[in-house]
SETORZA-604872 format. One record per residue: residue number from 1; x negated, y, z of N, C-alpha, C in turn. Coordinates in steps of 0.2 Angstrom, whole numbers, plus 5000, padded with zeros to 4 digits. Layout:
# SETORZA-604872
R  num   n_u   n_v   n_w  ca_u  ca_v  ca_w   c_u   c_v   c_w
R  NUM     X     Y     Z     X     Y     Z     X     Y     Z
...
# end
This chain:
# SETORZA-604872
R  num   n_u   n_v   n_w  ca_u  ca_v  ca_w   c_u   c_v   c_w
R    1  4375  5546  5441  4379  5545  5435  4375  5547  5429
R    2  4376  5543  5423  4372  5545  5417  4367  5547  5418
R    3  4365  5544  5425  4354  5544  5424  4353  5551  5428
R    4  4357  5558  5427  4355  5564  5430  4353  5564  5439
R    5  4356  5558  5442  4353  5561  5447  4358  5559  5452
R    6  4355  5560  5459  4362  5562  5465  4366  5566  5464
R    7  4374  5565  5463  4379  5568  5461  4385  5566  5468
R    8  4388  5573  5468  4394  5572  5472  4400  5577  5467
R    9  4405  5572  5469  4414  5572  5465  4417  5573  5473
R   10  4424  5576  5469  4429  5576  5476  4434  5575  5473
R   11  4439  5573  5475  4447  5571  5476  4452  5572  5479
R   12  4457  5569  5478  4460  5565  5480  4463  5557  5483
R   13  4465  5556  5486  4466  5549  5487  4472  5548  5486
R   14  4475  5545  5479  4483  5543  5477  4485  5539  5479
R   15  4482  5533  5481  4486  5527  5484  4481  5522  5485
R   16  4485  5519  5491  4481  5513  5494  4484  5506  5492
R   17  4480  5503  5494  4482  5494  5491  4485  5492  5485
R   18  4479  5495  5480  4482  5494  5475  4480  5487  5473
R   19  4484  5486  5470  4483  5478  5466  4486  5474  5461
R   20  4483  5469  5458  4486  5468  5454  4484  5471  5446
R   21  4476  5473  5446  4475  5476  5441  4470  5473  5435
R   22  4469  5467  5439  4465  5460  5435  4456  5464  5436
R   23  4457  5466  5441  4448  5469  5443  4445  5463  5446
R   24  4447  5459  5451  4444  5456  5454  4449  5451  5457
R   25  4448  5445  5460  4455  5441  5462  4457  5443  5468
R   26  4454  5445  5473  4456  5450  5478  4458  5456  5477
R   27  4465  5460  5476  4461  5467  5476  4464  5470  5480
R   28  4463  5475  5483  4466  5480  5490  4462  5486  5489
R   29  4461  5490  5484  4458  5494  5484  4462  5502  5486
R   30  4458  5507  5486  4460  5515  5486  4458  5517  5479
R   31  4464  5523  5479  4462  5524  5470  4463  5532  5472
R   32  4457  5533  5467  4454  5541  5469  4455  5545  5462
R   33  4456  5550  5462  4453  5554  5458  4449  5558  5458
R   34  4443  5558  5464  4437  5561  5463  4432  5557  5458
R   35  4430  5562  5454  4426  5558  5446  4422  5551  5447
R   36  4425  5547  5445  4417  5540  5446  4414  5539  5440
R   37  4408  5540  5435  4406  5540  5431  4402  5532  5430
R   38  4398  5529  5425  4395  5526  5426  4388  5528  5428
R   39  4388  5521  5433  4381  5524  5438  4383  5525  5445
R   40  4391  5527  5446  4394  5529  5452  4391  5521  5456
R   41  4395  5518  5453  4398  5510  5456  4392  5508  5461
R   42  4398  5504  5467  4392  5505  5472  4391  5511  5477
R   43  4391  5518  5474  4393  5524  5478  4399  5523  5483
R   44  4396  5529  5489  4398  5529  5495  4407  5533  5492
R   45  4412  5532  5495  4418  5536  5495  4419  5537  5502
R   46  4418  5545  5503  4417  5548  5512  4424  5553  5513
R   47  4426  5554  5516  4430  5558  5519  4429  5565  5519
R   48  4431  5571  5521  4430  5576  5523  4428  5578  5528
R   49  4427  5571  5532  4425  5573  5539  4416  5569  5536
R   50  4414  5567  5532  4409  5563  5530  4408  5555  5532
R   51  4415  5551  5532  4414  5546  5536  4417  5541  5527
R   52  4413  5537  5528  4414  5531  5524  4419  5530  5525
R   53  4424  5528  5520  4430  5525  5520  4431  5518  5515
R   54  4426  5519  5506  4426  5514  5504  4420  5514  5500
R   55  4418  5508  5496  4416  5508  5488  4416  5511  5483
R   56  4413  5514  5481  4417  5512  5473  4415  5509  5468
R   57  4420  5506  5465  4419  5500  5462  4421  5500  5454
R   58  4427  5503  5453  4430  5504  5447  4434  5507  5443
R   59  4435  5510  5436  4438  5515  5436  4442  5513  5427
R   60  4447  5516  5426  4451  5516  5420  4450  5520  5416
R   61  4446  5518  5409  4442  5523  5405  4447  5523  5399
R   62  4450  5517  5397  4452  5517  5391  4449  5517  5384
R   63  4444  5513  5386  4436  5513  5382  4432  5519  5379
R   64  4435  5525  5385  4431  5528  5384  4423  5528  5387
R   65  4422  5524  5391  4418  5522  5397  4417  5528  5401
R   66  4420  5532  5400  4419  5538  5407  4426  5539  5412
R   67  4425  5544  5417  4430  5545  5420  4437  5548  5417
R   68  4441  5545  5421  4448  5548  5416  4453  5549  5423
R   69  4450  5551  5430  4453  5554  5433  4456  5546  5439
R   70  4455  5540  5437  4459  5536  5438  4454  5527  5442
R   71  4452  5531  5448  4445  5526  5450  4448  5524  5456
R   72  4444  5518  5457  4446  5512  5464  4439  5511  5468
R   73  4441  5509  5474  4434  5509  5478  4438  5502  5482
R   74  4432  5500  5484  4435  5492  5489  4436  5497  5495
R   75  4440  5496  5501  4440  5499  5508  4435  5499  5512
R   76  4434  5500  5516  4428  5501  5520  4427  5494  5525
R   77  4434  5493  5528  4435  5487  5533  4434  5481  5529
R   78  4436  5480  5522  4435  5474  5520  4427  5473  5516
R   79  4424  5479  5515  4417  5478  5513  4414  5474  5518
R   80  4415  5478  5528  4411  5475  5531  4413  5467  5531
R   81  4419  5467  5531  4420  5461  5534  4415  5455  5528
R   82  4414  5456  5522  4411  5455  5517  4406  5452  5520
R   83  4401  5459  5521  4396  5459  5523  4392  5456  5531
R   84  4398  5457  5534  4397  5451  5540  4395  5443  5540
R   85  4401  5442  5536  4400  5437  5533  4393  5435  5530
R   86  4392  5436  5525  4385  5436  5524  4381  5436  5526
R   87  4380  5442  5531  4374  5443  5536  4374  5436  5541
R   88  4380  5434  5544  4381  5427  5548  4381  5419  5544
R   89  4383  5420  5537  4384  5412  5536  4379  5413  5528
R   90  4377  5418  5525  4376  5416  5522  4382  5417  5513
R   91  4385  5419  5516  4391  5416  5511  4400  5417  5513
R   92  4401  5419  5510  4410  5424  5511  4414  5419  5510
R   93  4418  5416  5515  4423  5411  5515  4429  5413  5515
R   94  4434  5412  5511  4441  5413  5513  4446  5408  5516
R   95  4451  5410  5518  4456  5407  5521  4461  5404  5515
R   96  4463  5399  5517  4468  5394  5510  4475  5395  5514
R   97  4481  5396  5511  4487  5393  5513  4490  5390  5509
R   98  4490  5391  5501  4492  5385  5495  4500  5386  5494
R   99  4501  5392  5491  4508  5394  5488  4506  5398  5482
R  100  4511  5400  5477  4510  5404  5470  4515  5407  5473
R  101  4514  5415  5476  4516  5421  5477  4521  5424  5472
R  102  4524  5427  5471  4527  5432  5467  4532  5438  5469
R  103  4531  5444  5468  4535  5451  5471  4541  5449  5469
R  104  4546  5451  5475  4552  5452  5473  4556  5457  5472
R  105  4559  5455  5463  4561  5460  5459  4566  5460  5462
R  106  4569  5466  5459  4577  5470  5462  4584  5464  5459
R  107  4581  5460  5454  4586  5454  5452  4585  5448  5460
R  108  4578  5445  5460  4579  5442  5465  4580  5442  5471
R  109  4579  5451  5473  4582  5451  5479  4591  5451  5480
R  110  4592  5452  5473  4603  5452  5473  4602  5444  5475
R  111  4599  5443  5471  4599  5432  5471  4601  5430  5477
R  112  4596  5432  5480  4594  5428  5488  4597  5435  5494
R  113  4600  5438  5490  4604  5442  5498  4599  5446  5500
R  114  4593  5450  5499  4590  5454  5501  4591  5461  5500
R  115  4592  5465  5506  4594  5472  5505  4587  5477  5503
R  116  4581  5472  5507  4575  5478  5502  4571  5474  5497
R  117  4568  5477  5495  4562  5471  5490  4556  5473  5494
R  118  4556  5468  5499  4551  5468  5504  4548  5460  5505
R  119  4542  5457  5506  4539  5453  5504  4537  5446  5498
R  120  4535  5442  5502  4533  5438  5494  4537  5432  5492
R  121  4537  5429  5488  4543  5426  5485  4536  5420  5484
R  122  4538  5415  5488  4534  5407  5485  4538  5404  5480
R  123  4531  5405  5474  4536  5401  5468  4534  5395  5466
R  124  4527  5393  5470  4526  5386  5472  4521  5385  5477
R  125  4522  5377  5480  4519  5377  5484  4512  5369  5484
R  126  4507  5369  5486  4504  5366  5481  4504  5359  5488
R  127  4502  5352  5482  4503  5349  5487  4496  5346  5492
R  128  4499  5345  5498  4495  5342  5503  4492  5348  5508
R  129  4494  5352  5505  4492  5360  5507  4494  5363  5515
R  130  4489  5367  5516  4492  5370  5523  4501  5372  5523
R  131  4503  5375  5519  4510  5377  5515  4514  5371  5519
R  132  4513  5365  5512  4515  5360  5514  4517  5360  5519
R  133  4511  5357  5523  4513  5354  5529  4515  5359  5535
R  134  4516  5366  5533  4519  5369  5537  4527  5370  5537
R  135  4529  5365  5532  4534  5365  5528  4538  5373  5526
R  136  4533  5374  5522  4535  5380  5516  4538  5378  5509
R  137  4542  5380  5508  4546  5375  5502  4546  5385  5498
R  138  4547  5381  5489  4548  5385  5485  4555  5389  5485
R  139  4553  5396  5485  4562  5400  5487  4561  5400  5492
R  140  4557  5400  5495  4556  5404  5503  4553  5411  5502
R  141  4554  5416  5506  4553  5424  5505  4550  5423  5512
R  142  4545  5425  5511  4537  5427  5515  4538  5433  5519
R  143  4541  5434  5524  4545  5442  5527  4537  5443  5531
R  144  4534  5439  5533  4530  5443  5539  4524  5439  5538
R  145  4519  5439  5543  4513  5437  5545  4508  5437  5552
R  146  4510  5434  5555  4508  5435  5563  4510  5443  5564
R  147  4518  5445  5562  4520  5449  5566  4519  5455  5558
R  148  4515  5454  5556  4513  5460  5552  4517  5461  5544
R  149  4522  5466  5544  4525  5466  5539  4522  5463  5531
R  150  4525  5459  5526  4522  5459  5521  4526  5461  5517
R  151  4522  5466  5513  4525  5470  5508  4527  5466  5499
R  152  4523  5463  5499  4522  5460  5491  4515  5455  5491
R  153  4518  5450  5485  4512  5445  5484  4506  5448  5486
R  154  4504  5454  5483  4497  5455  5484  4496  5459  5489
R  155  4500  5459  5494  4499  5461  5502  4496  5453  5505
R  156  4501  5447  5503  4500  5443  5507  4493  5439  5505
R  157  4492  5439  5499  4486  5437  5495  4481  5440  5499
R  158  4480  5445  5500  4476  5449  5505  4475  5448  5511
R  159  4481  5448  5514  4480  5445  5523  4479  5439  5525
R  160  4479  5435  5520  4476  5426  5521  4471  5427  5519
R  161  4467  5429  5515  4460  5430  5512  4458  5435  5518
R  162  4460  5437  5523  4455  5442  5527  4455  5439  5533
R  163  4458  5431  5533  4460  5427  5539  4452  5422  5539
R  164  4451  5420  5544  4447  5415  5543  4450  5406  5545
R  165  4447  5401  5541  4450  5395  5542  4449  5391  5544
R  166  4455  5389  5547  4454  5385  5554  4460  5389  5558
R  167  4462  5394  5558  4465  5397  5562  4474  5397  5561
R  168  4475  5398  5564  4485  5397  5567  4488  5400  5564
R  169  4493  5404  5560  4498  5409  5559  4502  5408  5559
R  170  4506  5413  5561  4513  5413  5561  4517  5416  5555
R  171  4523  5411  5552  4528  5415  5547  4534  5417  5550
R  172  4536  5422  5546  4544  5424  5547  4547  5421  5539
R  173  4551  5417  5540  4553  5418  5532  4561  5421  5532
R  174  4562  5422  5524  4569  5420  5523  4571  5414  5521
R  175  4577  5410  5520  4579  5404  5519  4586  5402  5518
R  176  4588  5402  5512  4595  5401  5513  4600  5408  5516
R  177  4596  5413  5516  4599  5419  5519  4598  5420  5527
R  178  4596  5414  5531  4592  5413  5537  4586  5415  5536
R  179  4583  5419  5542  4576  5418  5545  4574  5413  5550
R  180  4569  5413  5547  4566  5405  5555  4558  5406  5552
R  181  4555  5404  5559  4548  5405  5559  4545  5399  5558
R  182  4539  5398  5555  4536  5393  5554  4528  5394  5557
R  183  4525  5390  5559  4518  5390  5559  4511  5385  5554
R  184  4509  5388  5551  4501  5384  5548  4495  5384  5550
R  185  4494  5379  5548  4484  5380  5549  4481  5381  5545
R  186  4478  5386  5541  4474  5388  5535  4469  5383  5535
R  187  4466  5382  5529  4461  5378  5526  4458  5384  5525
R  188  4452  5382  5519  4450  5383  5522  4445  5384  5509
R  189  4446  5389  5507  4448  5391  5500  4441  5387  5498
R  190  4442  5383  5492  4436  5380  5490  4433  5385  5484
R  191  4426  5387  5482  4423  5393  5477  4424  5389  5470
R  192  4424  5392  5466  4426  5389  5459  4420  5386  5458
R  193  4420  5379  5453  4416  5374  5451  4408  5377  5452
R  194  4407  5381  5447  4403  5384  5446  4397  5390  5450
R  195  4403  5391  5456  4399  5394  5462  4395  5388  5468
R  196  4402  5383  5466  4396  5377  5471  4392  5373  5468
R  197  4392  5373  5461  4384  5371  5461  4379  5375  5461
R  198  4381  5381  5461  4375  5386  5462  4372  5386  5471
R  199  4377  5385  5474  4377  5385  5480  4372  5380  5482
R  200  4374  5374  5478  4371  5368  5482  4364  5365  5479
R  201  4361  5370  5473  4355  5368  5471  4351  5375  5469
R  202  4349  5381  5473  4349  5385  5475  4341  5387  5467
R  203  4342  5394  5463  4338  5393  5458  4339  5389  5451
R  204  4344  5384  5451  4344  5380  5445  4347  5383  5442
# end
């Protein structure tokens, strides 16, 4: 950091899966309060036991550009999965479902009859899409994911993106105050304009 050299910070860890911070369009990060300075980024976040847990990647300066106690690192399991990727194809693919998520607030959980605000609220569903044809309709409440509770849009944003496509899942939804399960088959997320031409004329 600031040029002086190998440096070590310590913390805390305040909370996981943060998201929704306009950092990156995935984000599930851990947010530390051990110092990350410019020059961190990139640096190892280890444990007390010395084991890598994440990255780090980003921190809230408030244009001071230095640390303000308030820093994000990518997780450990999603770096590799990153870098597998890469290492195997070449290129990080996500998984496609094709809904506009939304958290459900304590209003729309009165609406729809929900005693907690737990999962994602589909505020649309796009067409021709795996959603679609799984028949996911707008105003469905996204309770689960092959079994795995979903907390909030940017839970489930993340558990489709850490899917790979082509593959099966299973929903739990709410509906009309019923649950009923559904199944899809993930597409398969195409990269913005811009990254496929880079892709497809390598150097230009």
């Amino acid at each position: 950091p600031f040029g002086v050299g190998q440096t070590v910070t310590m913390g805390i860890v305040s909370a996981t899966g943060r998201g929704g911070l306009g950092i990156e369009d995935y984000e599930d990060f851990i947010q530390t309060d051990a110092p990350i300075n410019p020059g961190n980024s990139g640096g190892a976040l280890v444990n007390d036991r010395g084991e890598l847990i994440g990255i780090n990647t980003a921190i809230l300066s408030h244009g001071s550009g230095g640390n303000q106690g308030i820093g994000f690192a990518v997780p450990v399991n999603l770096a590799r999965q990153v870098m597998d990727q890469i290492l195997k194809n070449g290129k990080v693919t996500r998984a496609y479902l094709g809904v506009v998520p939304q958290d459900v607030t304590p209003a729309m959980a009165k609406a729809f009859g929900v005693k907690e605000q737990k999962g994602a609220l589909v505020g649309d569903v796009s067409p021709n899409s795996p959603a679609q044809r799984a028949g996911l309709e707008r105003g469905d409440i996204i309770l689960d994911v092959n079994g795995k509770e979903v907390a909030d849009a940017n839970g489930l944003r993340m558990t489709i993106s850490m899917m790979q496509p082509d593959s099966t899942v299973s929903f739990k939804i709410l509906r009309d105050g019923n649950t009923r399960e559904l199944t899809a088959k993930l597409g398969e997320l195409e990269p913005p304009r811009g990254e496929r031409a880079s892709a497809e004329k390598p150097g230009s």
